[in-house]
N, C-alpha and C positions, 0 to 999 in steps of 0.2 A: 504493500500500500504506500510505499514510498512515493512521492510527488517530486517531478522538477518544478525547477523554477517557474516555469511557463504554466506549469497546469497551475501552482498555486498563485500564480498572478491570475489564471483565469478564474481562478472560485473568487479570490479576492474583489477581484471588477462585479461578476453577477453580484457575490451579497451586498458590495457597497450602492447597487446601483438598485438592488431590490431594498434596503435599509432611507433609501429617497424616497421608495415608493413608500413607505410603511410613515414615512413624514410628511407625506402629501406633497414632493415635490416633482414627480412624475405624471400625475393623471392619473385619465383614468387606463383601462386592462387594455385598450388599442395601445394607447402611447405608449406604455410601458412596453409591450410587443416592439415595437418598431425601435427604441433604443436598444433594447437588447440585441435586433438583429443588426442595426445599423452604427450601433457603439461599437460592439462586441461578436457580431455575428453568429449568436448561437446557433441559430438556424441551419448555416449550409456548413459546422463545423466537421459532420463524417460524411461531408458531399465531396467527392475530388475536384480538384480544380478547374479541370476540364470541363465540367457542367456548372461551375461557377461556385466552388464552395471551396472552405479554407482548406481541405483535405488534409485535415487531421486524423478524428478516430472514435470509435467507442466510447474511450476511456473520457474526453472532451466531452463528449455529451453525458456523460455519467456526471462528470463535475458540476454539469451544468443544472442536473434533474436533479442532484443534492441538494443543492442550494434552493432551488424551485419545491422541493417539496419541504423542506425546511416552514417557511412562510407559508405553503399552502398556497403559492403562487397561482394562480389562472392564466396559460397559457399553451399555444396550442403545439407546442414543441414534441410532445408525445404522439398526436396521430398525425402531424404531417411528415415533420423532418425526418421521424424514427421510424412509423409503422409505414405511412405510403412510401416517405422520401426511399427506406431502403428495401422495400419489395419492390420499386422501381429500379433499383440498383441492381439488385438479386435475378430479375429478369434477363440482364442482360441487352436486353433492346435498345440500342446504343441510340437512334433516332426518337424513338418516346423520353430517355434519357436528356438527349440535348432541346427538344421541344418545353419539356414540363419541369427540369430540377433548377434551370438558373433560377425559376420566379419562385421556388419554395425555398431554394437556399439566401436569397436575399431577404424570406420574409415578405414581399411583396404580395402572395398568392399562399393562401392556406389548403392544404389538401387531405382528402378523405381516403380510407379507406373505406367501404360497405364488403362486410364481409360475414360474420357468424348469425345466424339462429337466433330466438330468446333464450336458447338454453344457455346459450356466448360459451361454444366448449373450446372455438379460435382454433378449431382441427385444420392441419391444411389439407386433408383429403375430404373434407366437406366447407359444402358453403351454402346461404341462406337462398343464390338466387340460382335462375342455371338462364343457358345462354344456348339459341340455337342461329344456324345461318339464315338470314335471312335472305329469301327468294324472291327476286324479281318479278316473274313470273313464272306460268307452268311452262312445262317443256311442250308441248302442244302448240299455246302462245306463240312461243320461240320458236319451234319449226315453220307454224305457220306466215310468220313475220318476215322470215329468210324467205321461204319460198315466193311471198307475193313482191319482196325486193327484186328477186332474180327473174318473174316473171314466169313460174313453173308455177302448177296446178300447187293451190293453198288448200284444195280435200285429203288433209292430209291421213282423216279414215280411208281415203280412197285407192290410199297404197302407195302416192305418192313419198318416196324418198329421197331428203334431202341431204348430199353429204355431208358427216358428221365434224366434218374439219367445219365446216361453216357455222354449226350452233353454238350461240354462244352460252354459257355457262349460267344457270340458273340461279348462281347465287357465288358471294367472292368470298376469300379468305380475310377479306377486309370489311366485312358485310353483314354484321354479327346484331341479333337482339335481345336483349334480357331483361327477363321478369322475375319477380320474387322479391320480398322486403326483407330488409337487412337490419339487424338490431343493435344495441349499442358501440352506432359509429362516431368516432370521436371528432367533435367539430364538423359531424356532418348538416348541418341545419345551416351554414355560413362556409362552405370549402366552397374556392374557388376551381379547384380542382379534384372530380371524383374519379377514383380508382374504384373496381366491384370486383371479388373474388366468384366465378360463374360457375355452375356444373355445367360439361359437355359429353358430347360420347367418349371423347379421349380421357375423362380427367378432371379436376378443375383449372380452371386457366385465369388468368389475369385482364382485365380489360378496361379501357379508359370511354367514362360517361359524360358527356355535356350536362353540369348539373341544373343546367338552362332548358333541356329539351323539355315536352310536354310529357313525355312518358316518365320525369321523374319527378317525383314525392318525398320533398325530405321536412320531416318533422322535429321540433326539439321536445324532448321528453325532461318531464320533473326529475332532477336525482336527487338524493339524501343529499347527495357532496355539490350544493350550488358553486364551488368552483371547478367542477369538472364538465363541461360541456359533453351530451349524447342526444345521440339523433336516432331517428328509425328511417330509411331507405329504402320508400315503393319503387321499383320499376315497373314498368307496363309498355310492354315491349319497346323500350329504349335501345336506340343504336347504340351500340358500343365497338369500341376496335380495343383488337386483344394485341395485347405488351406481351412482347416475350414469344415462346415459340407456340406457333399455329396451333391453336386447338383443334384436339385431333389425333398431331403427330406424336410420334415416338419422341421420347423423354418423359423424368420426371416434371409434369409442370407446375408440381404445387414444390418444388425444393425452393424457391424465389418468396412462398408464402411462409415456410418453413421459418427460412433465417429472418423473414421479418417480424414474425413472434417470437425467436429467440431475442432478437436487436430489441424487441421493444417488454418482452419481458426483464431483462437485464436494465433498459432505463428505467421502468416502472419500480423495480426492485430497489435502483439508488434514492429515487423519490422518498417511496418508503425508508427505508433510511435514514433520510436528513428528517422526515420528519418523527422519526420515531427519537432522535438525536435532540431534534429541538423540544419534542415533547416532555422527556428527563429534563432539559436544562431548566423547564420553564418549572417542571414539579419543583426538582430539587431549590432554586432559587426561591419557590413560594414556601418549604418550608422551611427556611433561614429565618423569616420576618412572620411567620404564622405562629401568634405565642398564645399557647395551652397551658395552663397548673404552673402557670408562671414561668414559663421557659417555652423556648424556639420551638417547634414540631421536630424540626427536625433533630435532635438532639435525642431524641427516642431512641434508642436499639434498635426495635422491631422496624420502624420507617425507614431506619439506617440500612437496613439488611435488604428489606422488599428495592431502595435503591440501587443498592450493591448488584442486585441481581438483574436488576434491568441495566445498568451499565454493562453488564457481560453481555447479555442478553443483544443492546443492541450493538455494541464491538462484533459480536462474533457475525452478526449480518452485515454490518458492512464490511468486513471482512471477505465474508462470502459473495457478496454485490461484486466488490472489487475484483477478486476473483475472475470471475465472470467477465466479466469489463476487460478486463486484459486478456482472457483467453480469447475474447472475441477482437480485439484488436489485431492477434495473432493473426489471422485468417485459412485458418483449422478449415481443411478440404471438406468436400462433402465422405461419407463413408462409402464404399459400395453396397449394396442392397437396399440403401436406407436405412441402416443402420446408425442410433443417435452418435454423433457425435459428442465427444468430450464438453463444448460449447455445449449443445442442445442439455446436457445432463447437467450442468452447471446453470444456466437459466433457469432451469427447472430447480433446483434446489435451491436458487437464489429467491427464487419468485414468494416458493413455499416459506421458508425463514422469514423473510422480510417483511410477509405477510404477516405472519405471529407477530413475530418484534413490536411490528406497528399497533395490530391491536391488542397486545399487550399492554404496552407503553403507555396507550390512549385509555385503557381502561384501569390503569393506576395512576397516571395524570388525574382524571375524575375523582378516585377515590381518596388520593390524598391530599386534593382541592379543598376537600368537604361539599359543601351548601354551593359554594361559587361554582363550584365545577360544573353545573346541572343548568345554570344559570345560561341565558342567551346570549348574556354581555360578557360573557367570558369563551374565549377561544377555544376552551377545553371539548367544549362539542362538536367543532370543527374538524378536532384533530380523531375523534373516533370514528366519524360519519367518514373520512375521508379512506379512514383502515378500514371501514365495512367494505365501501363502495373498492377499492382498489385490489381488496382482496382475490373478488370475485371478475375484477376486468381478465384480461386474455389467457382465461381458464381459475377453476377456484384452485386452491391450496391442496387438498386431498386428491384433485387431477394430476398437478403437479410430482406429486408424491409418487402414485403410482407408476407414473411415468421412470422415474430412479430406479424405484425398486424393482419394475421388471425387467430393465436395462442389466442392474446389479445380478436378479435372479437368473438370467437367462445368459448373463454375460461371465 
């Protein structure tokens, strides 16, 4: 967990710049977006250069969701730059690449992914919507069409045949439409750019939505954690063009969806984190000045101990966050067969820890608050509503779990 100089000038920059906001000298949650990207660039930091971003790394956006989930920050750095920015990267589609990541790495253009179910299990071999090619016309049409151009008999019950090099193709590999609603997608009610995770005959595949067109419905939905933005995502038969390789063909096409819930379980992991880090500071610090039977709270044994063991408690997560965050900087190959990767298994057990940590931390923040803790004017229900809700984003904890242990078992 060692830092260079660079990563600790960068935590330094984000909490000083979020410590303005917390003073009221930033605005409101737009402005404070737009300095961060245009101060600091958090946005395009694991975008490579060549699409426009600092082309740094993981570990740069980990420092950065520390800091942000510390405050409980509202921004939309988790589903654009992490979840779409890098299952746009993981595709590989080097032209949807240069088209779509300069204007989410500057911050400019916010982006969506629509991707899980209500159940939100974040599989990459399932998705909420599916996707078939869409036809032009029938092939009938199209023969008939050909033939009345070239001046041959257009009864084409009548046996007329027209050469098969001349029909054109009923439908493109660019020509794709997708239906189905999609559940909690992050910042999808405002992305200027949607991504939709699609079932097809081959797979599921990846494909980009004009979230302008009429076939799409995006909603924003009430959450526990009013700073977390979720949306629901109707398609009805909305065009889409598919990133990455042709749905249909040979390849894995969900490995692109893969790494981008490992990328963004790992930043979600650091979130948690900072805020289960700031949640101790604020406990411990309130029982300094909380005086009971004539003396400090904190002076107790017993409250001494319960802290004791949350400082382990959240050390050994960010620990494990960390972890993760450099293995993934690594850029650790895929496995053959689909087998998890060392990354994948390390996301996975970041996720699950972090998750605890957090609502841990938040439900002895309350408890050793007293009376204020319960209170609306007090932060502390912030910090728990945000470990509910985070617990359960890109899969729950006991998902995660499983996932280790059958890797462990079988491996």
């Amino acid at each position: 967990m060692e830092l260079t100089d660079e990563r600790r000038d960068l935590r330094d920059a984000v909490r000083g710049l979020l410590a303005q906001q917390q003073r009221g000298d930033v605005g409101d949650g737009k402005s404070l977006w737009r300095r961060l990207c245009g101060e600091i660039g958090v946005a395009g930091l694991a975008i490579p250069q060549r699409y426009g971003g600092a082309g740094a790394g993981p570990v740069e956006t980990h420092i950065v969701m520390e800091e942000l989930g510390r405050g409980l920050t509202c921004s939309p750095l988790l589903g654009s730059a992490v979840l779409a920015g890098q299952a746009l990267l993981a595709s590989g589609d080097t032209a949807a690449c240069q088209r779509l990541l300069p204007a989410i790495a500057d911050g400019s253009a916010v982006a969506a992914l629509a991707w899980t179910t209500p159940a939100g299990h974040w599989d990459p071999g399932e998705a909420a919507c599916a996707a078939h090619p869409a036809a032009r016309t029938t092939a009938a049409d199209a023969i008939q069409a050909i033939a009345e151009a070239a001046g041959v008999d257009a009864d084409v019950g009548a046996g007329t045949s027209v050469p098969q090099a001349i029909v054109p193709s009923v439908s493109s590999p660019d020509d794709w439409v997708l239906t189905g609603e999609a559940h909690h997608v992050l910042d999808g009610d405002q992305a200027d750019v949607l991504l939709a995770a699609a079932r097809t005959a081959g797979g599921v595949g990846l494909f980009e939505v004009d979230p302008r067109d009429r076939g799409v419905t995006r909603t924003a939905v009430t959450t526990m954690d009013t700073a977390r933005r979720l949306a629901i995502v109707r398609l009805e038969r909305a065009p889409g063009r598919p990133i990455g390789a042709t749905p249909g063909s040979a390849g894995p096409r969900s490995a692109a969806l893969a790494r981008a819930r490992d990328l963004a379980c790992i930043a979600l992991s650091a979130e948690q984190a900072g805020a289960a880090q700031r949640a101790l500071e604020l406990t411990v610090a309130y029982t300094k000045v909380r005086v009971q039977f004539g003396r400090a709270i904190g002076g107790f044994q017993a409250l001494q101990h319960r802290m004791a063991d949350l400082h382990v408690l959240v050390e050994s997560a960010r620990s494990l966050c960390y972890a993760a965050a450099f293995a993934a900087d690594d850029g650790e190959p895929a496995q053959p067969g689909g087998e998890p990767t060392r990354l994948t298994l390390l996301a996975a057990a970041a996720k699950a820890h972090c998750s605890h940590a957090l609502t841990r931390a938040a439900a002895e923040m309350i408890q050793m608050h007293g009376a204020i803790g319960i209170t609306w004017e007090h932060d502390a229900h912030r910090y728990f509503k945000r470990a509910h809700g985070a617990a359960q984003l890109f899969g729950r904890p006991d998902e995660h779990i499983a996932r280790v242990a059958a890797a462990l078992i079988d491996g």
